[in-house]
C-alpha positions as CSV (number, residue, x, y, z in Angstrom):
1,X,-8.8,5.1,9.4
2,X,-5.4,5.0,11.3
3,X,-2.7,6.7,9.6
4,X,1.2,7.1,10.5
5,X,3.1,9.7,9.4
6,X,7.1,10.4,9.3
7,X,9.3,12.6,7.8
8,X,12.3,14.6,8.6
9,X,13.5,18.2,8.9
10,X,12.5,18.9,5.5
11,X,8.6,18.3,5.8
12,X,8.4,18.8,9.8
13,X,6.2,21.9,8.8
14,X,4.0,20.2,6.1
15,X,3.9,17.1,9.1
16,X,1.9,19.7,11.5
17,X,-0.2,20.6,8.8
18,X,-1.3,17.1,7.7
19,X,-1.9,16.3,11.3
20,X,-4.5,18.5,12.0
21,X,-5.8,18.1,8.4
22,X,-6.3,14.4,8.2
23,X,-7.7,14.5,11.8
24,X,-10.6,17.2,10.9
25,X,-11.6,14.5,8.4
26,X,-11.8,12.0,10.7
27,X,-9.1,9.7,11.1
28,X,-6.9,8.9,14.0
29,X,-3.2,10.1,13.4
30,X,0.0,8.8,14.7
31,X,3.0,11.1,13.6
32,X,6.4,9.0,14.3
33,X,8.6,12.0,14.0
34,X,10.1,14.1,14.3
35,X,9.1,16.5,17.0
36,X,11.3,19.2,16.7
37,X,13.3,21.0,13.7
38,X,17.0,19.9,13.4
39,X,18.6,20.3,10.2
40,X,20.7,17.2,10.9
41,X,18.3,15.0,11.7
42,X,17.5,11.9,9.5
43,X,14.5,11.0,8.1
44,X,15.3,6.2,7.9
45,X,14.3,6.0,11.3
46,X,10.9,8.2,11.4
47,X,9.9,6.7,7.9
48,X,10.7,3.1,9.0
49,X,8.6,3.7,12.2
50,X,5.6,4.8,10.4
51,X,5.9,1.6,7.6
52,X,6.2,-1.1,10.1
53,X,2.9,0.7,12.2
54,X,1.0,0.5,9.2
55,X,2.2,-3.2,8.4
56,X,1.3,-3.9,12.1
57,X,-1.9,-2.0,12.6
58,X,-3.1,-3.7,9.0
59,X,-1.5,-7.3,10.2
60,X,-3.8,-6.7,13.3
61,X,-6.9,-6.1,11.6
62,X,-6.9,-2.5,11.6
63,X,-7.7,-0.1,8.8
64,X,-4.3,1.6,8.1
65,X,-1.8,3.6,5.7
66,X,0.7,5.6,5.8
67,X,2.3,8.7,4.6
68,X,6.4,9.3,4.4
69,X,7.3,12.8,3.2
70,X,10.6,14.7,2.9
71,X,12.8,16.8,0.6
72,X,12.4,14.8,-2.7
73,X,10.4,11.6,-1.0
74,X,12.6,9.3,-2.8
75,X,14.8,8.3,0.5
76,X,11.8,7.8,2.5
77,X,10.1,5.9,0.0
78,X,13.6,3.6,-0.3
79,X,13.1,3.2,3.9
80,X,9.8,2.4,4.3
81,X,9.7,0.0,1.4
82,X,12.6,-1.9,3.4
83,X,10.1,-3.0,6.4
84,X,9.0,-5.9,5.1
85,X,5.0,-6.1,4.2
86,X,5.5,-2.0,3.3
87,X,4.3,-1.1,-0.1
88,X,5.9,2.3,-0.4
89,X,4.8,4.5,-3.8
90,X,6.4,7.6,-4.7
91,X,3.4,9.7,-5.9
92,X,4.0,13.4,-7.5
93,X,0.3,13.6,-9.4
94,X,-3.0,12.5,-8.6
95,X,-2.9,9.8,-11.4
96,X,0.1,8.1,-9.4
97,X,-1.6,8.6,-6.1
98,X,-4.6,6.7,-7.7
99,X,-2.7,4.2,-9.4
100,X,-0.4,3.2,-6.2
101,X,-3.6,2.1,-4.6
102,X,-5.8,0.5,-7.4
103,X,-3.3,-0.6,-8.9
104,X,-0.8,-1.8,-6.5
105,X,-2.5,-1.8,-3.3
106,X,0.3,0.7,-1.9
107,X,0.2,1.1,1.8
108,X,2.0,4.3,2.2
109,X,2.2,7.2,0.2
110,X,5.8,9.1,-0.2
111,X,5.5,12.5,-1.1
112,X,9.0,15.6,-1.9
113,X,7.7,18.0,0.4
114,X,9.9,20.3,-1.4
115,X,9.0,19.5,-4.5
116,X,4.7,20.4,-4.2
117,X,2.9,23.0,-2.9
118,X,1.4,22.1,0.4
119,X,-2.1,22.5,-1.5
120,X,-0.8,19.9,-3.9
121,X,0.7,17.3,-1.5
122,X,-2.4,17.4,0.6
123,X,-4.6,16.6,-2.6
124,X,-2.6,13.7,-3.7
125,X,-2.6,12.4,-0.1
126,X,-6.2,13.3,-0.4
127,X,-6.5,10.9,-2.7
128,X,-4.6,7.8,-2.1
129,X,-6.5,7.2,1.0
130,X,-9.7,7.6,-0.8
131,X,-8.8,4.9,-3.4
132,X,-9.6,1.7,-2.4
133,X,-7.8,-1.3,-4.0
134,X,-9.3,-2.8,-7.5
135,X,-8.6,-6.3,-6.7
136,X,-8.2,-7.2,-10.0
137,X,-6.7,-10.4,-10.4
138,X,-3.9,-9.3,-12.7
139,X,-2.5,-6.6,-10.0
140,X,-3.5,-9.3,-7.1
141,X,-1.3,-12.1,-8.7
142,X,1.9,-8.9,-9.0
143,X,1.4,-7.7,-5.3
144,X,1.4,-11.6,-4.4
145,X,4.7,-12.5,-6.1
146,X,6.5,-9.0,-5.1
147,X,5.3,-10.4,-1.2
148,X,6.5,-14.5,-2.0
149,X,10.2,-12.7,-3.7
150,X,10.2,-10.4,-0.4
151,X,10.2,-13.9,2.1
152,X,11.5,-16.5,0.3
153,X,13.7,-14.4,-2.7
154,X,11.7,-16.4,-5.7
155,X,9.1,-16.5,-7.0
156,X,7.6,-20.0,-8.0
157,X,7.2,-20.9,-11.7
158,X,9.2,-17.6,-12.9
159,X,13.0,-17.5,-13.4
160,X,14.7,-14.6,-11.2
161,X,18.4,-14.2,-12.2
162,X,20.8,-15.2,-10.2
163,X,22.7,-12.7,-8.1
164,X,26.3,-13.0,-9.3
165,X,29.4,-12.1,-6.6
């Protein structure tokens, strides 16, 4: 399996590590960034990359997900799930990691690399890519409607709220 990776600053270190560990199990990694340490640095752009790869590589036929990581992974969850197609999941057990892909047929995984042990990151990477989608009907009709609201901003036969100015 192809899988992108992006981060920032904050989980450059764990980044190295996960390259070399997801490639001794045998899939092809892409790492969008970045290369070097810079306390500066901001994680949209490396995150974005690495969503709209995996919505490419999957559009194209190609087995793919993705992993976003950072100090707390809730910003690079927020900018991968803006490239339309991206199901980002912020996962901080393995019941979430399992549930973002049975469940909600997630397509990358956002993970605070400050917040777990790189021993506990890697094990609820681990296992998001080993859970494969349940494509139950129930979660297939949800992923479908959050997809329609995401392209036309309904969803047809259920009442959305009007956005108010």
């Amino acid at each position: 399996m192809r899988i992108h990776i992006g981060t920032d600053h904050a989980g450059l270190d764990f980044s190295r590590y996960l390259v070399d560990h997801l490639t001794e199990q045998g899939h092809e990694v892409i790492d969008h960034g970045p290369d070097e340490y810079d306390s500066l640095d901001d994680y949209p752009s490396f995150c974005i990359n690495a969503a709209q790869a995996v919505v490419a590589d999957q559009k194209a036929g190609h087995e793919a997900l993705g992993v976003v990581f950072g100090g707390s992974g809730n910003g690079e969850q927020m900018a991968a799930n803006k490239v339309r197609g991206a199901r980002a999941a912020l996962v901080w057990s393995h019941a979430t990691a399992v549930l973002a892909r049975e469940h909600n047929d997630a397509n990358v995984v956002s993970i605070g690399a400050r917040q777990h042990t790189i021993e506990e990151a890697t094990a609820f990477i681990d296992a998001f890519l080993a859970t494969p989608f349940s494509n139950e009907e129930r979660h297939a009709r949800r992923i479908a409607q959050l997809a329609e609201y995401e392209t036309t901003g309904s969803i047809a036969g259920i009442a959305i709220d009007p956005i108010e100015s």
